[in-house]
VMD Tcl script that draws the C-alpha trace (Angstrom):
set ca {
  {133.31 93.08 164.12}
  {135.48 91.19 166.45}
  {134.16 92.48 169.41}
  {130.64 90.64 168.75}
  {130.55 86.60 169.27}
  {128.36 84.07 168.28}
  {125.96 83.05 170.89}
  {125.29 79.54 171.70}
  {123.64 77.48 174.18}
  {125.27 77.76 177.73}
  {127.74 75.30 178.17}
  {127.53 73.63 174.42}
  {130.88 76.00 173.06}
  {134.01 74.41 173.30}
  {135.67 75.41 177.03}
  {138.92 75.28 176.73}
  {141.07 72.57 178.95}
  {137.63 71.16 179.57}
  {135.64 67.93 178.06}
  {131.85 68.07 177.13}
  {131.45 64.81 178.66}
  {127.48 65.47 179.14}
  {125.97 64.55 175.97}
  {122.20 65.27 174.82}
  {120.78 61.70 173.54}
  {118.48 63.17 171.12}
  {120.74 65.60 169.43}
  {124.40 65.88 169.20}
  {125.29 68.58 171.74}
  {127.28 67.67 174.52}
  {127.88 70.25 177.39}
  {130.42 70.79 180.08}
  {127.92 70.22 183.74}
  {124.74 68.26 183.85}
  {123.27 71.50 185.42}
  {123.59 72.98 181.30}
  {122.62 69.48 179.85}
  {119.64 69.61 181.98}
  {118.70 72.92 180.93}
  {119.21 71.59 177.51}
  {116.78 69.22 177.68}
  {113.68 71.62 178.37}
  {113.68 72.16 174.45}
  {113.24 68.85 173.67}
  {110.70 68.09 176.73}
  {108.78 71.38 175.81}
  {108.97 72.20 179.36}
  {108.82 75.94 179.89}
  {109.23 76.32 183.99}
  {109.76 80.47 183.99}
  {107.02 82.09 183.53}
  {107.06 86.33 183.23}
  {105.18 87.51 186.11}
  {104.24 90.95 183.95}
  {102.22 88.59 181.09}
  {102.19 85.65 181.49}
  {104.76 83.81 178.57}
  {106.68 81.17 179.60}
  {110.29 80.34 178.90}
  {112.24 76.57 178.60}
  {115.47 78.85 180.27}
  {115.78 81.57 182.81}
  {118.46 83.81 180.10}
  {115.35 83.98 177.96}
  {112.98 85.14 180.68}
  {115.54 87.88 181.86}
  {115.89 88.99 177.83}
  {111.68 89.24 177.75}
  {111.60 91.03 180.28}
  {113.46 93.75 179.32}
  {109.96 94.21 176.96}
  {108.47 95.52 180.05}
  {110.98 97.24 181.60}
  {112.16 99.02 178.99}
  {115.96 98.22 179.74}
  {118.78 98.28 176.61}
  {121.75 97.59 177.93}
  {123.67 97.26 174.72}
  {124.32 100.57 173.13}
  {126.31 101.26 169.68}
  {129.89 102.62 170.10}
  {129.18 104.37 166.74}
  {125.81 106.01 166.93}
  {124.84 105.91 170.61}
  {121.64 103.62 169.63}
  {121.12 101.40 172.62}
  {119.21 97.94 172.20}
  {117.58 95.24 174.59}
  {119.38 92.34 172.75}
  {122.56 91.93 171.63}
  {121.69 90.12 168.46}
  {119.96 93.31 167.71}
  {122.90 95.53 168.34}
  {124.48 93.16 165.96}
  {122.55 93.61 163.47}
  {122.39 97.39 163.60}
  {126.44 97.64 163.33}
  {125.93 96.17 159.71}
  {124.79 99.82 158.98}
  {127.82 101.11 159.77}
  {130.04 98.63 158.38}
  {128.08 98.34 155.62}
  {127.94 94.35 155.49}
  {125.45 92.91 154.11}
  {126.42 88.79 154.99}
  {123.23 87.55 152.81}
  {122.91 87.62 149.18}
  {120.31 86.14 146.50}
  {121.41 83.36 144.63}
  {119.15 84.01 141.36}
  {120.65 88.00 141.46}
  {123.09 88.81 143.71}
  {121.61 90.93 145.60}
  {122.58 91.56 149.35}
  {121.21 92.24 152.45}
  {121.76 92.88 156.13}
  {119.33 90.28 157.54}
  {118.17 86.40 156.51}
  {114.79 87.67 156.84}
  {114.75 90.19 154.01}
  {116.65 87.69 151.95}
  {113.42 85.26 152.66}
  {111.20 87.53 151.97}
  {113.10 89.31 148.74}
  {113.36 85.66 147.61}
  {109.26 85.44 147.12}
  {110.09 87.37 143.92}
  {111.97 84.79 142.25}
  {109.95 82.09 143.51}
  {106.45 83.83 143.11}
  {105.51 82.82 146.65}
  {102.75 85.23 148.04}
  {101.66 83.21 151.10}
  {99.85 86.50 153.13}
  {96.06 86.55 151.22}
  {93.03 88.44 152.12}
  {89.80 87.15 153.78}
  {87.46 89.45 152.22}
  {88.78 89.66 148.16}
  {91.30 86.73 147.94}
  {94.12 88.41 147.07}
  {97.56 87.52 147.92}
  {100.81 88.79 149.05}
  {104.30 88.43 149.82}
  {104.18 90.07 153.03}
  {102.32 90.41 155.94}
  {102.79 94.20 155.80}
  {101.49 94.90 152.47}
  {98.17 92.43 153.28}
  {97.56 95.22 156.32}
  {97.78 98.18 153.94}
  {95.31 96.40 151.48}
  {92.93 95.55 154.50}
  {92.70 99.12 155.05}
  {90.84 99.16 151.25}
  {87.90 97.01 153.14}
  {87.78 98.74 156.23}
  {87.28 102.66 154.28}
  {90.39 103.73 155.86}
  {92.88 105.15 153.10}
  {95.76 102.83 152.20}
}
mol new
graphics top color blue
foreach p $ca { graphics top sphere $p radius 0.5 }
foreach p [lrange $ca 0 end-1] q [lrange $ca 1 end] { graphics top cylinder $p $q radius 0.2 }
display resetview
């Protein structure tokens, strides 16, 4: 899975031949230009400038408005060499390869079992822990997902589950 990289914050991976002399004073990322330190900053500010003309959500960077925006265009320009499956984020394309190679990167430490995502290892580890933090308005009831609360709603709104 070489040809996939981790993703960081513009400017905060270690150039090469070139010092991160722009350092963040309430964190400890430092970044090559004060153009990417001042970007940088916007998460700590809460400052969200770009704004998506299509809905209105705003964005601390302009990378993050351009990746929502494929939402309304409909745009994936990451496609699977394997399958053909295309994607509008690369961390999603990422993800999907782990069918193929079959790796499965988290496991449970109480059994050992595996998965392909951190959220399904959250959510698997509810069993162990007895956590059921999704309940029900109506009856009280309580779940470990948000998914299976919808499918009981349907019990108090006469649709079939």
């Amino acid at each position: 899975m070489d040809q996939f990289k981790k993703k960081e914050t513009p400017g905060a991976q270690k150039p090469k031949g070139k010092e991160r002399r722009h350092s963040c004073q309430q964190c400890d990322k430092s970044f090559t230009t004060t153009g990417n330190l001042k970007s940088h900053l916007l998460i700590h500010t809460g400052e969200k400038p770009f704004s998506c003309e299509e809905c209105g959500t705003t964005f601390a960077q302009s990378s993050h408005l351009k990746r929502h925006q494929r939402i309304h265009t409909g745009e994936k320009p990451f496609s699977c060499e394997e399958c053909g499956k295309t994607f509008a984020q690369l961390g999603n394309l990422k993800i999907h390869h782990r069918i193929h190679t079959g790796e499965k990167p988290y496991w449970c430490e109480e059994c050992g079992t595996t998965f392909t995502q951190s959220g399904a290892l959250k959510i698997h580890h509810r069993i162990h822990t007895g956590e059921k933090p999704y309940w029900c308005e109506e009856c009280g009831t309580t779940f470990t997902t948000s998914g299976a609360l919808k499918i009981h709603q349907r019990i108090h709104a006469g649709e079939k589950p």
